[in-house]
Structure formats: C-alpha cells, structure tokens
C-alpha positions in Angstrom: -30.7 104.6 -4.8 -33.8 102.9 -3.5 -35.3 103.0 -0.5 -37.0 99.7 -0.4 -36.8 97.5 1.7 -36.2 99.3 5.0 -36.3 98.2 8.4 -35.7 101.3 10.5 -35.9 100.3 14.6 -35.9 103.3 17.6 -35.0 102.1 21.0 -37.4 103.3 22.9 -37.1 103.5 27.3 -39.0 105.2 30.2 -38.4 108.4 29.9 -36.8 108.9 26.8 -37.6 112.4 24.6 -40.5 111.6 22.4 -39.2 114.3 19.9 -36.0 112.4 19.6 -38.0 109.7 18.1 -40.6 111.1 16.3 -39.2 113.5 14.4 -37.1 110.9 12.6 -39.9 108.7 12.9 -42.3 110.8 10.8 -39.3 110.9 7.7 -38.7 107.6 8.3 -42.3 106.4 7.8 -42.5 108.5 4.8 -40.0 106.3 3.1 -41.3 104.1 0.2 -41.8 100.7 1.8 -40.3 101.2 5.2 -40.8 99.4 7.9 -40.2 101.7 11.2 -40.4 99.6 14.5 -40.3 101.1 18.3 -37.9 98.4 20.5 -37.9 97.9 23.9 -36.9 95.3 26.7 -40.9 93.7 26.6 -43.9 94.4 24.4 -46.2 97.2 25.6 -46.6 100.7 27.0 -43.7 103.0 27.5 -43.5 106.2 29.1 -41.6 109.0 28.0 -40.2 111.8 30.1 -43.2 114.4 29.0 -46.0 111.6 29.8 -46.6 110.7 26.3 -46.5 106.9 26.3 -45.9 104.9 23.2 -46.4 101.1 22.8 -43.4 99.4 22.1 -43.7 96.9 18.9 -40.9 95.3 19.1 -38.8 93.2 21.6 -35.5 93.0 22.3 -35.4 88.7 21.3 -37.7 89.4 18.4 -35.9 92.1 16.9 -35.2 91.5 13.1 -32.2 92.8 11.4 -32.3 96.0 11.3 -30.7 98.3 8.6 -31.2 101.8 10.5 -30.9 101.5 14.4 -31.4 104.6 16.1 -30.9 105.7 20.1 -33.0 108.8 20.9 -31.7 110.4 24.2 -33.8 111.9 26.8 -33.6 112.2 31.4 -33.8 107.8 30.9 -30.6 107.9 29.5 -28.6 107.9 32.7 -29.9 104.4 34.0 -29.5 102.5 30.6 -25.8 103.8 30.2 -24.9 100.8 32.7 -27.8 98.3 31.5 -26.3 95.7 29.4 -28.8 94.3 28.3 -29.8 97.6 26.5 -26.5 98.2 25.5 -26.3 94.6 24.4 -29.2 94.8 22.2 -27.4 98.2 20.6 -23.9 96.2 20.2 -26.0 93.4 18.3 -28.5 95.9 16.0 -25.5 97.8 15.2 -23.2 94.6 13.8 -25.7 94.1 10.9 -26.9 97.7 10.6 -26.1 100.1 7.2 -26.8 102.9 9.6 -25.6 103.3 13.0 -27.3 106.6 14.7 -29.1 108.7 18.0 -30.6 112.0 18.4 -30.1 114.1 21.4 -28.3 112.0 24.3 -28.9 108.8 22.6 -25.3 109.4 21.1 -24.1 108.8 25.0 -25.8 105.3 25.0 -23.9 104.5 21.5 -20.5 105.5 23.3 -21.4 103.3 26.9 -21.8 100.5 24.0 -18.6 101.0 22.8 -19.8 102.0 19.3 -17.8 106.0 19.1 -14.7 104.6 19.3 -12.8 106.6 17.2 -15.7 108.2 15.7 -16.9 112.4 15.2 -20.5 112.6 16.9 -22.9 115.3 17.6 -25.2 115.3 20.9 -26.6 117.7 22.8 -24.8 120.9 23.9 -25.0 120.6 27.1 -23.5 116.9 27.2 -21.1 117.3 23.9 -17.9 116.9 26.2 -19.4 113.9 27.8 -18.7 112.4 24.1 -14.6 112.4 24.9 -15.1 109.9 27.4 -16.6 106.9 25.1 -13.1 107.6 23.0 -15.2 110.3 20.5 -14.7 113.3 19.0 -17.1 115.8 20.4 -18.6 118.4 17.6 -20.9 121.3 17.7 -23.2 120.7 14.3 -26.7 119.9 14.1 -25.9 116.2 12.2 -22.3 115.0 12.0 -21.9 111.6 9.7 -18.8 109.7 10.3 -18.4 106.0 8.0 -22.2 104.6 8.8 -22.2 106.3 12.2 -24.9 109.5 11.7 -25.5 111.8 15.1 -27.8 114.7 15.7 -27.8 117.4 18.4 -30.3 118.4 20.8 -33.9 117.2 20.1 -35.0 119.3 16.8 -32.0 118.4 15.0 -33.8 114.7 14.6 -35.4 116.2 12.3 -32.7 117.2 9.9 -31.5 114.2 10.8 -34.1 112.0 9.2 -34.0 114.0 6.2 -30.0 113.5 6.1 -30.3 109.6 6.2 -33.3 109.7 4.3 -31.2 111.2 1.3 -28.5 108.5 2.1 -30.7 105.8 1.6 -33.1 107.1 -1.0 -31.9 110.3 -2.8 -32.5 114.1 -2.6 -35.2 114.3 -4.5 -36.6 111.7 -1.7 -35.7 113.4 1.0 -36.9 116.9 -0.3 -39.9 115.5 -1.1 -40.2 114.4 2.3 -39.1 117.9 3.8 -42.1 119.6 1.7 -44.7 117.3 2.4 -43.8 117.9 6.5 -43.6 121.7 5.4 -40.6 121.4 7.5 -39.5 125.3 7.6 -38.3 126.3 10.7 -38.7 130.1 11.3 -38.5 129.6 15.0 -39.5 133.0 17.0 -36.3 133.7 18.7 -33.0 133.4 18.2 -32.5 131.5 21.2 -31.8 127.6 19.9 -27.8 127.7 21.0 -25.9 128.3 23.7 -23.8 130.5 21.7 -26.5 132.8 20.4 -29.0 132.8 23.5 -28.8 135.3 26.5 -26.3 134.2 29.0 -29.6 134.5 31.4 -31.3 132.1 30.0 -28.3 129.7 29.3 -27.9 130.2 33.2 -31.3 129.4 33.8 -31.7 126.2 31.5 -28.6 125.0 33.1 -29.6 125.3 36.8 -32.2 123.5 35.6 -30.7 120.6 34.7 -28.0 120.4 37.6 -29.2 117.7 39.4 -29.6 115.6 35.9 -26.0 116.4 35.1 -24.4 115.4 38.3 -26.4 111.8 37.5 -25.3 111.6 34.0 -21.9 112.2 34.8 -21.3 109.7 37.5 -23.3 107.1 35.0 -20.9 108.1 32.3 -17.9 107.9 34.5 -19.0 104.1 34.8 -19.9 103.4 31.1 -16.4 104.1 30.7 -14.6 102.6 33.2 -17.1 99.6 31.6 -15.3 99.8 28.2 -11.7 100.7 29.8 -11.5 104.3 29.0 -11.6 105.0 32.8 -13.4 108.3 34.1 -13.9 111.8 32.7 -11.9 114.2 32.6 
C-alpha cells in the first residue's frame, strides 16, 4: 500500500482539545508525502479550550478533497452540534473521503451530521451513551473501525488512532516505524486512565467536574437529533 498522495484535513473550532488533533497530527505528518491541513469556518487564529491557539490553514469554501477527515472533540463541541454549516462542511468532506473519523467528542459531531447511522463508534467514556442517540452503537475500546468510519476514545487514544489509520493507508511496517520514531510507549504512572480501573473517588470527582458541561452537551444532543429525526435521548 502506499501512502502517497495524502490529504489528511482536522476540523479545528474554539475550544476544541488540542491533543485530539495533534496526536494524530504528528502520525499523520510523518506520512510519506502527506499533506495534513487544519479547517475552519475563516482563515486564521483559533483557540483551543487549554489557550493553545493554532492557525487555521484551511477554509471551509477552499477545502480540497480530502481523503482522511477527522473531528477532534473537546468543551466547543456542544455549540457546533447544531451549526450547519460545520456539520455541512463534515457531510461534504465525508462524501469523497477514504477515511471518515474523530477523536474524543468529535465522534458526537459525526453523529449530529448524520454520519453513525448504523455505525460501531468509540468516544469518550463519559459521553459513550450519547453515541445511541445519532442511531450508533456505543463501544468501550480505545479505536473501533467500522467500513471507512475509524473512532477513538478519550483524548490519548488519538494517538493509537493515527497509528491505526496510518497502517490502513500505508502498512505496518509504516506505521511502526512511525510509533518508534515518536517513541510512543506509554508507561503512564497510575493506573488511573478508565473509569473502570480508577478510584470511584476520583471518577466522582472528574465527573462533578464536568457536570455543568454534561447538562450542555446533552440538551445540544437532544437537538442534533431531533435535527436528523432520531428524536431525544433516552
């Protein structure tokens, strides 16, 4: 397989997770002849939810075809679920694309444009079940690949994401290459990277924090849905 040509594009948004996006990014631009573009409404600066800003390269009417489009998630998720003319731009990129995918949340902006219909996708654990209402099959796995729809969890799992897509389009041997050359070897210091393996005080405490997010995300949600027919949550 060859990995060349490639035009990889990340939609980008104020305050999206800049992990989401570079993770991936960094594999993707390690890619024999890529061509890895950051999309956005306008040209220019854009914030992420940590401060980082990034420029955008790339707009929306200006916006090649594209043969990996990606949706990273992050707290600017909520507002874009109902903005057509993000979703619009996903709908279009994803027509043409060989690779439909997101990291993190950006899996829920895939399902408010109508493109998990039917589909298995990963997200992040505390919004999997938010997955069911976009007509998806929620599921608990670090990268879940479905036809030419790939989804990662929460955040780090862009990572092995990249290197899953990067093997897709390229080869192992590629994409291991890739992985040594990022000495990507996680040994994290605590066992704490799941719900299901950290304290149930910490769980608590992550979630509390994100309470006021969640009640956000799921009325936005509720109306992606209702958008696309599917009608509310459960």
């Amino acid at each position: 397989m060859t990995a060349s040509p490639l035009t990889v594009g990340f939609l980008i948004f104020p305050e999206f997770a800049q992990l989401d996006m570079a993770g991936p990014y960094e594999v993707f631009a390690s890619l024999p002849g890529s061509d890895v573009r950051l999309i956005w409404k306008t040209l220019g600066p854009v914030r992420s939810e940590t401060g980082l800003t990034v420029l955008a390269t790339t707009a929306f009417a200006e916006c090649p075809a594209l043969d990996v489009v990606c949706a990273p998630g992050g707290f600017g998720v909520n507002p874009l679920l109902t903005d057509e003319d993000a979703l619009g731009f996903l709908r279009q990129a994803a027509s043409g694309a060989r690779w439909v995918t997101s990291v993190c949340t950006g899996a829920l902006l895939l399902g408010a444009a109508g493109l998990l219909e039917g589909k298995r996708a990963a997200t992040h654990w505390m919004w999997r079940d938010s997955l069911a209402a976009f007509g998806a099959t929620p599921v608990a796995e670090r990268v879940v690949t479905d036809g030419n729809l790939i989804t990662a969890g929460g955040v780090t799992a862009g990572i092995d994401f990249g290197l899953t897509v990067a093997a897709n389009i390229a080869g192992r041997d590629v994409a291991e290459a890739i992985q040594l050359g990022l000495e990507y070897d996680p040994k994290p210091p605590f066992d704490a990277g799941s719900p299901d393996r950290a304290r149930a005080e910490i769980v608590a405490t992550v979630r509390r924090g994100a309470e006021a997010r969640q009640a956000e995300r799921g009325v936005q949600v509720a109306r992606a849905a209702a958008a696309l027919g599917n009608g509310a949550p459960a």
